[in-house]
N, CA, C and O atoms as a CHARMM CRD file, in Angstrom:
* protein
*
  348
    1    1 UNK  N     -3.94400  20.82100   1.27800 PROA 1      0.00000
    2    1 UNK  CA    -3.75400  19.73700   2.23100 PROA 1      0.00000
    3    1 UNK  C     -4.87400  18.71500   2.05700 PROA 1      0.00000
    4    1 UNK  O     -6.06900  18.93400   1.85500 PROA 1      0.00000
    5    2 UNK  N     -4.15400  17.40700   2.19100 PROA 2      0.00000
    6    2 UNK  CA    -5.38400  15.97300   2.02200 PROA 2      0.00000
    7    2 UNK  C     -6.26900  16.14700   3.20800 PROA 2      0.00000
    8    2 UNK  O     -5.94200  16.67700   4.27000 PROA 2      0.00000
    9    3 UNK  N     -7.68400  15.52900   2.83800 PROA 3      0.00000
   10    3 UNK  CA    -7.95600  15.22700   4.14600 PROA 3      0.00000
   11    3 UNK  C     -8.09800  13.86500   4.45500 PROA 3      0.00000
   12    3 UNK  O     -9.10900  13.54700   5.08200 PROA 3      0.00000
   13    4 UNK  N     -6.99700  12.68100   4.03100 PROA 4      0.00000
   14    4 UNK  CA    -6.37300  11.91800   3.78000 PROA 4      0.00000
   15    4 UNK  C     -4.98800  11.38300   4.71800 PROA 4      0.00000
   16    4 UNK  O     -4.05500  12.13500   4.43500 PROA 4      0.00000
   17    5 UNK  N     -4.68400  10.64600   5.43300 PROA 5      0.00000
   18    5 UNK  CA    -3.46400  10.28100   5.43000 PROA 5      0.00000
   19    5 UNK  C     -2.63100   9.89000   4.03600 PROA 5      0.00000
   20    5 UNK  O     -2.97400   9.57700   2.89600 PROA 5      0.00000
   21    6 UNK  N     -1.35300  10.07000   4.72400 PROA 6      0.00000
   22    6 UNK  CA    -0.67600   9.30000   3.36200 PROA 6      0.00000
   23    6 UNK  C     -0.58100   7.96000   3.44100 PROA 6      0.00000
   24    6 UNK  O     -0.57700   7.32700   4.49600 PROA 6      0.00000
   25    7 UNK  N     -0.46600   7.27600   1.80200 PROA 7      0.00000
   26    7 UNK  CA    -0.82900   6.03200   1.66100 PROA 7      0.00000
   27    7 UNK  C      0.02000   5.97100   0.23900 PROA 7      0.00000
   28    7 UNK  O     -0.00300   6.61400  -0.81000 PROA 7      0.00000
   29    8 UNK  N      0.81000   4.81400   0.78100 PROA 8      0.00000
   30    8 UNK  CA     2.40200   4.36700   0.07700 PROA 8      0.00000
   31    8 UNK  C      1.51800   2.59200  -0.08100 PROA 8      0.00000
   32    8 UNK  O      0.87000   1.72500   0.50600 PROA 8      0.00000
   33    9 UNK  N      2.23900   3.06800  -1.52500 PROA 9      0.00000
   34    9 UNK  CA     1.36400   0.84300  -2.27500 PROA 9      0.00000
   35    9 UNK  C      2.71900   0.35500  -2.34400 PROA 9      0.00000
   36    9 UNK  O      3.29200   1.35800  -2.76900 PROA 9      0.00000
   37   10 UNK  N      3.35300  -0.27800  -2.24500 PROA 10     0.00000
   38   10 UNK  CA     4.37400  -1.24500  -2.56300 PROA 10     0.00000
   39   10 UNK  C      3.92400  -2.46300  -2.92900 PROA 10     0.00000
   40   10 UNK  O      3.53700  -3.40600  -2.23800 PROA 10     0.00000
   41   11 UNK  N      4.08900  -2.24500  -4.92200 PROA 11     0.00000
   42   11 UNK  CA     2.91000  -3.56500  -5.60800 PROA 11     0.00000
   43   11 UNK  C      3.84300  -4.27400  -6.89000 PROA 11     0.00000
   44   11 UNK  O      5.05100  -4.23200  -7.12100 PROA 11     0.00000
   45   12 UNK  N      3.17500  -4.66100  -7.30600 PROA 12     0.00000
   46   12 UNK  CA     3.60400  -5.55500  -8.81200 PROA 12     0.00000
   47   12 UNK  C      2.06000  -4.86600  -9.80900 PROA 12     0.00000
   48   12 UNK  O      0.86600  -5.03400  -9.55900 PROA 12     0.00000
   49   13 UNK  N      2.52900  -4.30400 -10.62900 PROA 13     0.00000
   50   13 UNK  CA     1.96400  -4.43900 -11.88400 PROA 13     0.00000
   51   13 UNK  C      0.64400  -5.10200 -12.50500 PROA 13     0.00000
   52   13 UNK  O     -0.46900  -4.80200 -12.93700 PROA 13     0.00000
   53   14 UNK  N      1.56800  -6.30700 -12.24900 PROA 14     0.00000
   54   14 UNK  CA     0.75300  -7.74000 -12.76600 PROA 14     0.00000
   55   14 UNK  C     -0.28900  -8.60900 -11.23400 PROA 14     0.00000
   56   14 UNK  O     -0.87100  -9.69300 -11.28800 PROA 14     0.00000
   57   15 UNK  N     -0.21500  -7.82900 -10.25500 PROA 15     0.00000
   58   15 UNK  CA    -0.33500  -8.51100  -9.02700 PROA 15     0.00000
   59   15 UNK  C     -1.95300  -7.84900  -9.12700 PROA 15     0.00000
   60   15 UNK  O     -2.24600  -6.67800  -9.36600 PROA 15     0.00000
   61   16 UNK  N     -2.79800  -8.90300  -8.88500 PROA 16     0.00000
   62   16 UNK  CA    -4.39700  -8.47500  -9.41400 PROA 16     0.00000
   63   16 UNK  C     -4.98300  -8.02900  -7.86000 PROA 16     0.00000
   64   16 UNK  O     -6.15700  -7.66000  -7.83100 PROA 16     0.00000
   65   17 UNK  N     -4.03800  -8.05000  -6.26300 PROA 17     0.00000
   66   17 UNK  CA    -4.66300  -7.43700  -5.46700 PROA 17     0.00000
   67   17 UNK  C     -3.90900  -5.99600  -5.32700 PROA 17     0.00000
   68   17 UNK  O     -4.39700  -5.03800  -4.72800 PROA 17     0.00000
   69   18 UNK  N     -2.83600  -6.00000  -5.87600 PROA 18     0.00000
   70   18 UNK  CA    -2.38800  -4.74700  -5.88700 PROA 18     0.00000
   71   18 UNK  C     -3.53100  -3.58400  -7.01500 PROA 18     0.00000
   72   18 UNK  O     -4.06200  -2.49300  -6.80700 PROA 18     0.00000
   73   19 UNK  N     -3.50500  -4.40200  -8.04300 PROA 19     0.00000
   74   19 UNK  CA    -4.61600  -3.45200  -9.12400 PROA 19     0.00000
   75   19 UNK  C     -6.03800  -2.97600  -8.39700 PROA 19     0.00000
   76   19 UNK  O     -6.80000  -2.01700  -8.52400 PROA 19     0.00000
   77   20 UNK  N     -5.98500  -4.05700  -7.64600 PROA 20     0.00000
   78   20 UNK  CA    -7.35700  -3.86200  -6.83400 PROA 20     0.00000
   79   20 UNK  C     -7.72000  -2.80600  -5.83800 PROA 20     0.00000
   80   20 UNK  O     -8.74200  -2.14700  -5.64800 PROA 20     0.00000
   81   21 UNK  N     -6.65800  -2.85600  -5.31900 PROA 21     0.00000
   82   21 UNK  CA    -6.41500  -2.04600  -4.42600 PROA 21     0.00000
   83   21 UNK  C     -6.31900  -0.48500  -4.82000 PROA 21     0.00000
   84   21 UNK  O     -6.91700   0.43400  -4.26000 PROA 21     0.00000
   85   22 UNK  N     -5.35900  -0.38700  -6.00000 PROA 22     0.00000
   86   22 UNK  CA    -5.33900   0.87800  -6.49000 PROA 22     0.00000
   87   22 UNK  C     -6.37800   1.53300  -7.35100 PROA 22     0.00000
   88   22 UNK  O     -6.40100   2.72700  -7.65100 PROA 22     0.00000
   89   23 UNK  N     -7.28100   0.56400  -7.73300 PROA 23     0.00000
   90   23 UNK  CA    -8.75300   0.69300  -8.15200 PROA 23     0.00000
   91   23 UNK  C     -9.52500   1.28800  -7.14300 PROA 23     0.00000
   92   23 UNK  O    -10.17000   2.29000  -7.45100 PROA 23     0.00000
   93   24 UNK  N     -9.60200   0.69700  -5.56000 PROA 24     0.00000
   94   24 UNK  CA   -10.73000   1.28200  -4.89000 PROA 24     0.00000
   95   24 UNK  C     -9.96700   2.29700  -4.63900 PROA 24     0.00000
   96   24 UNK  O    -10.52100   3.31000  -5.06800 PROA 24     0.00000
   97   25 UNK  N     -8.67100   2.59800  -4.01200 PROA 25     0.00000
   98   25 UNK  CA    -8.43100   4.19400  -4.05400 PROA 25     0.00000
   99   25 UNK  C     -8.88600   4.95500  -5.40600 PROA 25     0.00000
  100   25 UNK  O     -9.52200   5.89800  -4.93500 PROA 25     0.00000
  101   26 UNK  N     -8.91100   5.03200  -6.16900 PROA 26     0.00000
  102   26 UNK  CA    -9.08200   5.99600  -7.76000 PROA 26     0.00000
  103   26 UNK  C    -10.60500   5.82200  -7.25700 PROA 26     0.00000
  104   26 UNK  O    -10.71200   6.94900  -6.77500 PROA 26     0.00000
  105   27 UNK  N    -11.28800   5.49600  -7.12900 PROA 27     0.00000
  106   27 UNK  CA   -12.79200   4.92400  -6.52700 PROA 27     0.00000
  107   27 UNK  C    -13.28700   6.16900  -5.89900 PROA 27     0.00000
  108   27 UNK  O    -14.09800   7.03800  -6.22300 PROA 27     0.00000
  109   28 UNK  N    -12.46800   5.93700  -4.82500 PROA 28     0.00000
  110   28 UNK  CA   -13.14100   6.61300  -3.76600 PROA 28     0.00000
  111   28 UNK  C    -11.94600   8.58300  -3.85300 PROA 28     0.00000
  112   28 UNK  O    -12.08600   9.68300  -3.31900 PROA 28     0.00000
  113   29 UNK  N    -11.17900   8.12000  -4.59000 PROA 29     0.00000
  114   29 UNK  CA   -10.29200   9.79000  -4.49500 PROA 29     0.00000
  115   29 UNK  C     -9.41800   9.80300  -3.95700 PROA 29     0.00000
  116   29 UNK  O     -8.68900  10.79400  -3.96500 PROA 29     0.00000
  117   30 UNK  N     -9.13600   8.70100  -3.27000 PROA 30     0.00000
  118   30 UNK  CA    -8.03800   8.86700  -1.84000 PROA 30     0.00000
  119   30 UNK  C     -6.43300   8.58500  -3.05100 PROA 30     0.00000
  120   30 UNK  O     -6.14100   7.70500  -3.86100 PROA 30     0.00000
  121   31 UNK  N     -5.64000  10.07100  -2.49200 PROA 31     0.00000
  122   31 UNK  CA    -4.34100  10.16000  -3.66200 PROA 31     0.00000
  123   31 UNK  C     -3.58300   9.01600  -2.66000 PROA 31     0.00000
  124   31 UNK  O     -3.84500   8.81600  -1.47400 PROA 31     0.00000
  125   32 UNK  N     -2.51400   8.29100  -3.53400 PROA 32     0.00000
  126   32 UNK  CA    -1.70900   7.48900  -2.89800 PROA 32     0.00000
  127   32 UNK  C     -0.22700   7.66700  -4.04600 PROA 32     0.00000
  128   32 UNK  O     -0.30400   7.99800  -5.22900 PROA 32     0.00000
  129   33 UNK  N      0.99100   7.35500  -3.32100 PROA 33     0.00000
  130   33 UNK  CA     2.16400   6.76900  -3.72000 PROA 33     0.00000
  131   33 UNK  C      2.10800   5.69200  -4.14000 PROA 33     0.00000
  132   33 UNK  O      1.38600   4.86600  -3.58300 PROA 33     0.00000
  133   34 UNK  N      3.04600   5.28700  -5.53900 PROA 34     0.00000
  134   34 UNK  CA     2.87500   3.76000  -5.79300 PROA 34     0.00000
  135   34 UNK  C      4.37200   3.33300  -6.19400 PROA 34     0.00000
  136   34 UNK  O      5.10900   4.16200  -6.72600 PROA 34     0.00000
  137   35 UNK  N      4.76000   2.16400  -5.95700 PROA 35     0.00000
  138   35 UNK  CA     6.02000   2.46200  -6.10500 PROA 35     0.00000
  139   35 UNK  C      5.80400   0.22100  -6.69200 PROA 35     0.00000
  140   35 UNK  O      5.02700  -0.69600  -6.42500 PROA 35     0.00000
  141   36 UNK  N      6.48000   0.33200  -7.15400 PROA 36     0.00000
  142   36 UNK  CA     6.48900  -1.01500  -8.25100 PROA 36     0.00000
  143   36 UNK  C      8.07000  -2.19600  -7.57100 PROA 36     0.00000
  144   36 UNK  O      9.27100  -2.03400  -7.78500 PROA 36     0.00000
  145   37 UNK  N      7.73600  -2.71500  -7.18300 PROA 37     0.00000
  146   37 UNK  CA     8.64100  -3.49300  -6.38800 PROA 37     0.00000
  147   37 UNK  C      9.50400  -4.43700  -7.42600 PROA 37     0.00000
  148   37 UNK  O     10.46400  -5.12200  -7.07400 PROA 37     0.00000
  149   38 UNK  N      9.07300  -4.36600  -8.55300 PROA 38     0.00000
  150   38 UNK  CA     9.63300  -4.81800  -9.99100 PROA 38     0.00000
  151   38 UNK  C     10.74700  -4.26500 -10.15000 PROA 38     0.00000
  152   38 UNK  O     11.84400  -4.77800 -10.37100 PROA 38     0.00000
  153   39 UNK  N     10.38400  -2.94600 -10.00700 PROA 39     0.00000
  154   39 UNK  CA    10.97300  -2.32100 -10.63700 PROA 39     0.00000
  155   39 UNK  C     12.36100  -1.26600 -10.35900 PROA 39     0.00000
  156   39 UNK  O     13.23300  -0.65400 -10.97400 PROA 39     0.00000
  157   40 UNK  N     11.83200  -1.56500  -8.86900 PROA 40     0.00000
  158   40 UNK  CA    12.29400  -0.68000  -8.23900 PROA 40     0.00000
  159   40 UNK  C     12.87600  -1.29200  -6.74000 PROA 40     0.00000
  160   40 UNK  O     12.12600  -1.52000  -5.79200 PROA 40     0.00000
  161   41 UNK  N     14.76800  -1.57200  -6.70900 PROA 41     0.00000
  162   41 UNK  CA    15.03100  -2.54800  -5.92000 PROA 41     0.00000
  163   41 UNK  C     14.85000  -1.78700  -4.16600 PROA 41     0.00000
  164   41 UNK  O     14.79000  -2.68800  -3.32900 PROA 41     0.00000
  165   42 UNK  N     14.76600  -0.43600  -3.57700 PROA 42     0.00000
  166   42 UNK  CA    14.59100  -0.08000  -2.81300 PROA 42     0.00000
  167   42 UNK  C     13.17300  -0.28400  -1.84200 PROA 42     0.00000
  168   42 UNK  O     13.04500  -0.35900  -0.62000 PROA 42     0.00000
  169   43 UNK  N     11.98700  -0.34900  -3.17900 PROA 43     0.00000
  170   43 UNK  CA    10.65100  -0.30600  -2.36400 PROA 43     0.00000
  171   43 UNK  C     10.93500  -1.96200  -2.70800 PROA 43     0.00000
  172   43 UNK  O      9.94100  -2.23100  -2.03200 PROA 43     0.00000
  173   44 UNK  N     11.28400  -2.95400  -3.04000 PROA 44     0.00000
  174   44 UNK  CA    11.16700  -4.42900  -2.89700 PROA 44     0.00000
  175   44 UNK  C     12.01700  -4.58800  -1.31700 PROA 44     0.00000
  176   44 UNK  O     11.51300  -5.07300  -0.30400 PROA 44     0.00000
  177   45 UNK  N     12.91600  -4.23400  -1.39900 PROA 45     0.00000
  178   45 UNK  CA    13.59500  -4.61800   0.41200 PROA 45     0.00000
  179   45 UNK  C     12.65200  -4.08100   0.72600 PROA 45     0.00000
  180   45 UNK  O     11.81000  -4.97800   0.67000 PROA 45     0.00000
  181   46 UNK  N     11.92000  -2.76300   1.18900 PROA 46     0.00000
  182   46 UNK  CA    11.11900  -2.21400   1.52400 PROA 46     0.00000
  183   46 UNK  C      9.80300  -3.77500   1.79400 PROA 46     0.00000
  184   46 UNK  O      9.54800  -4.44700   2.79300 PROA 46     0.00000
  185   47 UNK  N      9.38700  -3.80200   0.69100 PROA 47     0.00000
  186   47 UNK  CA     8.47200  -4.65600   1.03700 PROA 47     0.00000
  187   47 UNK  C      8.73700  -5.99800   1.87200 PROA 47     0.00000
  188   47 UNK  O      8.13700  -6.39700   2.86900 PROA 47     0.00000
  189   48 UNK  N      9.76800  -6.55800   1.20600 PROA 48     0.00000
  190   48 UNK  CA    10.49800  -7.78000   1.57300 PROA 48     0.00000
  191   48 UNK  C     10.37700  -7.55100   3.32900 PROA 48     0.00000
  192   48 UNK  O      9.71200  -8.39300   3.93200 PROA 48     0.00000
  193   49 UNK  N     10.87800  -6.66400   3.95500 PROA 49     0.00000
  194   49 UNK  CA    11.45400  -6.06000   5.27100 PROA 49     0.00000
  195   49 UNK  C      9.81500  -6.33000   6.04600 PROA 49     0.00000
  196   49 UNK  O      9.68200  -6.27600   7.26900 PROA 49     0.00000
  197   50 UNK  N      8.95000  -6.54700   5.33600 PROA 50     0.00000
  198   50 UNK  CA     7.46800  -6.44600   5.90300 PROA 50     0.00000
  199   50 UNK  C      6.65600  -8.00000   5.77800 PROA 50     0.00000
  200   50 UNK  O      5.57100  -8.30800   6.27300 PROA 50     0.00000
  201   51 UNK  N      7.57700  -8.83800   4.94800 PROA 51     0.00000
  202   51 UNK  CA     7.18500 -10.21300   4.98400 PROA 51     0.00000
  203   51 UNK  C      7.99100 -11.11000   4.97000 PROA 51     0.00000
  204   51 UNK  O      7.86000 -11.87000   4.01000 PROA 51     0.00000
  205   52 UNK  N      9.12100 -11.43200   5.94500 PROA 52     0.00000
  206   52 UNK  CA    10.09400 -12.53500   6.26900 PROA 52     0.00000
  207   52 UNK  C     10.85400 -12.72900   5.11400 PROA 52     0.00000
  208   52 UNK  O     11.22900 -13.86400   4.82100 PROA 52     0.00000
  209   53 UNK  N     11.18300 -11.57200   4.28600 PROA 53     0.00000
  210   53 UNK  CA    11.88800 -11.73600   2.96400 PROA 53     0.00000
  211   53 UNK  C     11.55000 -12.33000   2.17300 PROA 53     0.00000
  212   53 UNK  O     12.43800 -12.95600   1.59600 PROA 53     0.00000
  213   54 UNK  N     10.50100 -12.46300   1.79700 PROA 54     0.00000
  214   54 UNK  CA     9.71400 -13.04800   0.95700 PROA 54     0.00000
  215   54 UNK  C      8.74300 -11.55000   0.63000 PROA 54     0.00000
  216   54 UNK  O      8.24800 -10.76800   1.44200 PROA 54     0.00000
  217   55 UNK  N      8.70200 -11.52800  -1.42800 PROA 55     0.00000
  218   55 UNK  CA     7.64200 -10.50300  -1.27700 PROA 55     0.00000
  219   55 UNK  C      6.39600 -10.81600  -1.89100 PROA 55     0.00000
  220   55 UNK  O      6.15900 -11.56600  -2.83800 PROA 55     0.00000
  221   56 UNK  N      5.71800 -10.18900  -1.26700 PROA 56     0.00000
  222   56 UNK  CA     4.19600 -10.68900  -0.92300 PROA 56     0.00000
  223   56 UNK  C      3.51100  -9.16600  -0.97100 PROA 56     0.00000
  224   56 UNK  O      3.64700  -8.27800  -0.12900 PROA 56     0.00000
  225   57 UNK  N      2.54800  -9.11900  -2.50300 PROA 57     0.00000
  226   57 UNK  CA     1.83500  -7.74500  -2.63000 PROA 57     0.00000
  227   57 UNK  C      0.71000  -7.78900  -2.35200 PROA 57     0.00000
  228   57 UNK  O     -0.06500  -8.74500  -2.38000 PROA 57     0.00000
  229   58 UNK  N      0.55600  -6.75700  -2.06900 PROA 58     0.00000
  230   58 UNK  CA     0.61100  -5.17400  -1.87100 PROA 58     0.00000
  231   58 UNK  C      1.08500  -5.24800  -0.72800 PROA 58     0.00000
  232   58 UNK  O      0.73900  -6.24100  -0.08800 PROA 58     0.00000
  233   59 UNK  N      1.80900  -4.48900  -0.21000 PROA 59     0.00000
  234   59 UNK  CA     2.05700  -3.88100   1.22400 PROA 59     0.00000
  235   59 UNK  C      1.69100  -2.76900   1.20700 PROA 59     0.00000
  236   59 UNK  O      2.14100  -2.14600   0.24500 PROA 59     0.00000
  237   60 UNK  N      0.74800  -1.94300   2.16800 PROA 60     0.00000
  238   60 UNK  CA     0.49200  -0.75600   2.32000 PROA 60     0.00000
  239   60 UNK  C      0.91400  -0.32900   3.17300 PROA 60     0.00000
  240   60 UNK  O      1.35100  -1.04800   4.07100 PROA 60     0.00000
  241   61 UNK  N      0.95800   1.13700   3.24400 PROA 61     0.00000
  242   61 UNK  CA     1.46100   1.65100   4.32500 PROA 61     0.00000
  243   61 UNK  C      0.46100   2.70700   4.55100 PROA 61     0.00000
  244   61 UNK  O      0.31600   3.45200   3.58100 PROA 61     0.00000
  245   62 UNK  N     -0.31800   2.98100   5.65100 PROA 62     0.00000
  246   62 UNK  CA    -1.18500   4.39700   6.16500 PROA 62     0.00000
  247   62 UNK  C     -0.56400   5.40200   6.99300 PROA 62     0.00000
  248   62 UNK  O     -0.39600   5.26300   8.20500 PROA 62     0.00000
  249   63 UNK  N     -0.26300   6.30400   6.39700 PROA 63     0.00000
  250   63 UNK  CA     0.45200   7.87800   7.39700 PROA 63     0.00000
  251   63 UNK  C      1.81500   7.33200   6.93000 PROA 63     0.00000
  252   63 UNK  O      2.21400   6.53600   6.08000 PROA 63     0.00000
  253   64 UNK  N      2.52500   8.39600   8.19800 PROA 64     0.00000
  254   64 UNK  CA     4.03700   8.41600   7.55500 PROA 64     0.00000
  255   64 UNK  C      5.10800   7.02900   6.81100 PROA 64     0.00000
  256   64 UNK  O      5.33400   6.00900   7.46200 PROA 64     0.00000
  257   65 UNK  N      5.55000   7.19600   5.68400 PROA 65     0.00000
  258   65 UNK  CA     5.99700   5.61000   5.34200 PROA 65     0.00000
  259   65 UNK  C      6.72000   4.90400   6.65900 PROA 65     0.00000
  260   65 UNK  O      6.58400   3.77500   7.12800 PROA 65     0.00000
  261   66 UNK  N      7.58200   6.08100   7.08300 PROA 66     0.00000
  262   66 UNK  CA     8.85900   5.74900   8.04300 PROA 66     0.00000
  263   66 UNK  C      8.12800   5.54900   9.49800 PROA 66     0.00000
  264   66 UNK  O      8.92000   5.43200  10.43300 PROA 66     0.00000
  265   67 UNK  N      6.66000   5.49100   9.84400 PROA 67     0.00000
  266   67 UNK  CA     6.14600   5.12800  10.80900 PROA 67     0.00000
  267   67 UNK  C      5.24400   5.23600  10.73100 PROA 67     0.00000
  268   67 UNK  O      4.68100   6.13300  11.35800 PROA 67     0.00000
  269   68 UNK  N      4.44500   4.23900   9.77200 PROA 68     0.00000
  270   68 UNK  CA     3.11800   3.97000   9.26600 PROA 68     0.00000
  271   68 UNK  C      2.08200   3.40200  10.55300 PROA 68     0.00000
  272   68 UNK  O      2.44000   2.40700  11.18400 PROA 68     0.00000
  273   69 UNK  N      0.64500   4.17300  10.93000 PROA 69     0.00000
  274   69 UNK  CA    -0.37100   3.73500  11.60100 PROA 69     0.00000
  275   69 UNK  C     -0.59200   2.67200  11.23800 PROA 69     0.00000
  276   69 UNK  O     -0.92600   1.83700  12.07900 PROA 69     0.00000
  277   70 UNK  N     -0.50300   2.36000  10.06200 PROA 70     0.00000
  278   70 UNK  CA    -0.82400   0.85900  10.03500 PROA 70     0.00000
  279   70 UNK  C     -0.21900   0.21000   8.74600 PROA 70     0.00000
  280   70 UNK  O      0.13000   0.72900   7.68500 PROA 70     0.00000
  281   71 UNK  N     -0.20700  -1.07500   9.16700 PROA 71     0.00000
  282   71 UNK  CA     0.86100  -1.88600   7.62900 PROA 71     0.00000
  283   71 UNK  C     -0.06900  -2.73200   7.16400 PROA 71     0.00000
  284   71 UNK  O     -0.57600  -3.31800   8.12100 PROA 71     0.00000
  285   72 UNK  N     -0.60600  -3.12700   5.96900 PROA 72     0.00000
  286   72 UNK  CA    -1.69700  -3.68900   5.84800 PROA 72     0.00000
  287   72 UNK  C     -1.11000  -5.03600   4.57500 PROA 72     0.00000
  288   72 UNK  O     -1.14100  -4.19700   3.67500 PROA 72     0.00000
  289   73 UNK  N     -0.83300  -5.80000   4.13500 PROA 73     0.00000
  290   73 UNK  CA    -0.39400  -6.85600   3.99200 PROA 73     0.00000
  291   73 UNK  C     -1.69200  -7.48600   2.84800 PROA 73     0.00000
  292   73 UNK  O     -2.73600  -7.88900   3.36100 PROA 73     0.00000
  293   74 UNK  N     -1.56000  -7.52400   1.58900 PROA 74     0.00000
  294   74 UNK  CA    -2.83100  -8.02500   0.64500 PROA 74     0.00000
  295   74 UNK  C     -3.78900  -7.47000   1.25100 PROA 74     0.00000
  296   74 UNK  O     -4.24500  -8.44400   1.85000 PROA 74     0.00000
  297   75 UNK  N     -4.72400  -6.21300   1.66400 PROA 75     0.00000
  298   75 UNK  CA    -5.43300  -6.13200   2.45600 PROA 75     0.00000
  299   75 UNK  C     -7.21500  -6.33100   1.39700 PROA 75     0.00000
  300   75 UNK  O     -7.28100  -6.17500   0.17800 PROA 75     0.00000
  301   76 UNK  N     -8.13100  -6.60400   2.08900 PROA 76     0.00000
  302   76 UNK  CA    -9.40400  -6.06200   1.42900 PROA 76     0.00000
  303   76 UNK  C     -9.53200  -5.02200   1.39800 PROA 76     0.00000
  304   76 UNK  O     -8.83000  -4.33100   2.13500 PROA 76     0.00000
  305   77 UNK  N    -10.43000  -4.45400   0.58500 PROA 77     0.00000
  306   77 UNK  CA   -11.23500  -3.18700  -0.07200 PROA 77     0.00000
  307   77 UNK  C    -11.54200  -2.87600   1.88400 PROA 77     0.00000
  308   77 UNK  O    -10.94800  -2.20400   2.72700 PROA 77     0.00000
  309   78 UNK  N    -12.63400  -3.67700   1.91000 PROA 78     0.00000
  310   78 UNK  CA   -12.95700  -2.90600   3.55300 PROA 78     0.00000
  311   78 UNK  C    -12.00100  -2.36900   4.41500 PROA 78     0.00000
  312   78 UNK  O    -11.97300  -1.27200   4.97400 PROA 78     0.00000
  313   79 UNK  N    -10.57600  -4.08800   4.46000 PROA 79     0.00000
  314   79 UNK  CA    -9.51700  -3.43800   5.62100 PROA 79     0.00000
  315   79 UNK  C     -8.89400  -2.01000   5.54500 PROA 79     0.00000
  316   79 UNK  O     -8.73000  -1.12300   6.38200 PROA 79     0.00000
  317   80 UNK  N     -8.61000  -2.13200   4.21200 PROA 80     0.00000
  318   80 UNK  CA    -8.21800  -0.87900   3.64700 PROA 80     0.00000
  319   80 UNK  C     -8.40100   0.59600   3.86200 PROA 80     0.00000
  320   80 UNK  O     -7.56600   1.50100   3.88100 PROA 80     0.00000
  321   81 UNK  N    -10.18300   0.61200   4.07500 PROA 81     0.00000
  322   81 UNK  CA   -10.99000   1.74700   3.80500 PROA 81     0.00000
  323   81 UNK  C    -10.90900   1.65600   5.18500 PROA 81     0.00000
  324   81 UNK  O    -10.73200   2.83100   5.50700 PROA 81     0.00000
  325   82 UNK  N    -10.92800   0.94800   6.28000 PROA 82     0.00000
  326   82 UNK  CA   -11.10500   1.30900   7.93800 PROA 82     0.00000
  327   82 UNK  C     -9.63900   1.36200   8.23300 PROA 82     0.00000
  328   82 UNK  O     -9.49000   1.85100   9.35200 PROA 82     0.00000
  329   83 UNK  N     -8.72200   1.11400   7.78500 PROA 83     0.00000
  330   83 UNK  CA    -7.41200   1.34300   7.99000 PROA 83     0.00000
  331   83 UNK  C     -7.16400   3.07100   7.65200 PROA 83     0.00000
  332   83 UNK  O     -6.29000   3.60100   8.33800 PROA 83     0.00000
  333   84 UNK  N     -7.80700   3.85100   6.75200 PROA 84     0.00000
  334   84 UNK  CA    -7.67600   4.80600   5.77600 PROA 84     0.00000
  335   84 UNK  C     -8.90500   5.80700   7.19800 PROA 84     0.00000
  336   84 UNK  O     -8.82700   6.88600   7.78600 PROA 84     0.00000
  337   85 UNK  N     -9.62200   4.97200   7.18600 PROA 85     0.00000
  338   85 UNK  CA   -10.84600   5.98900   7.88200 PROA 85     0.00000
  339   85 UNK  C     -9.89600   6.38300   9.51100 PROA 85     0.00000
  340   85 UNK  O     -9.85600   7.54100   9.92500 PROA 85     0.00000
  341   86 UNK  N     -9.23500   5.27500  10.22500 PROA 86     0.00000
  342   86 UNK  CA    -8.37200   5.06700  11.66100 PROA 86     0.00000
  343   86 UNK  C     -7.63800   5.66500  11.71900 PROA 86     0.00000
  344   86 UNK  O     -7.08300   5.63200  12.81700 PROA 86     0.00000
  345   87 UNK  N     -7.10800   6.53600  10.80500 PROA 87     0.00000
  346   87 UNK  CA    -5.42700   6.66600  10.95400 PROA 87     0.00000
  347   87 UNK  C     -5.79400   8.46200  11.17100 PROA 87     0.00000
  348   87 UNK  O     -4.87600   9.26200  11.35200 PROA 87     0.00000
């Protein structure tokens, strides 16, 4: 068992805050889901559903996907890590 919430990325590849993001997790250890909104037309509504249909990366999700503590939207390294520390 984590001592971790779960943490779902809904990113692009090529999207340099999504890389970023999945950088300070590998950083710090914290395991996460990643799911490529490219690529994959389920986690894009998914994301879409989180920014007026328009998609806009990273969307995170902290704890359960289906009723995430928190939704975090391009977040910083910090928001991230106190979003991760809150939940």
């Amino acid at each position: 068992m984590s001592d971790y919430p779960e943490i779902l990325i809904l990113g692009r590849d090529t999207c340099e805050d999504t890389n970023r993001s999945r950088g300070h997790l590998h950083l710090l250890g914290i395991p996460y889901v990643y799911r490529n909104v490219e690529m994959d037309p389920a986690a894009d509504a998914w994301n879409r559903s989180y920014n007026e249909g328009n998609r806009v990366t990273p969307v995170i999700l902290v704890g359960d996907p289906d009723n995430p503590v928190a939704v975090l939207i391009e977040p910083s390294d910090e928001a991230l890590a106190a979003a991760i520390a809150g939940a």
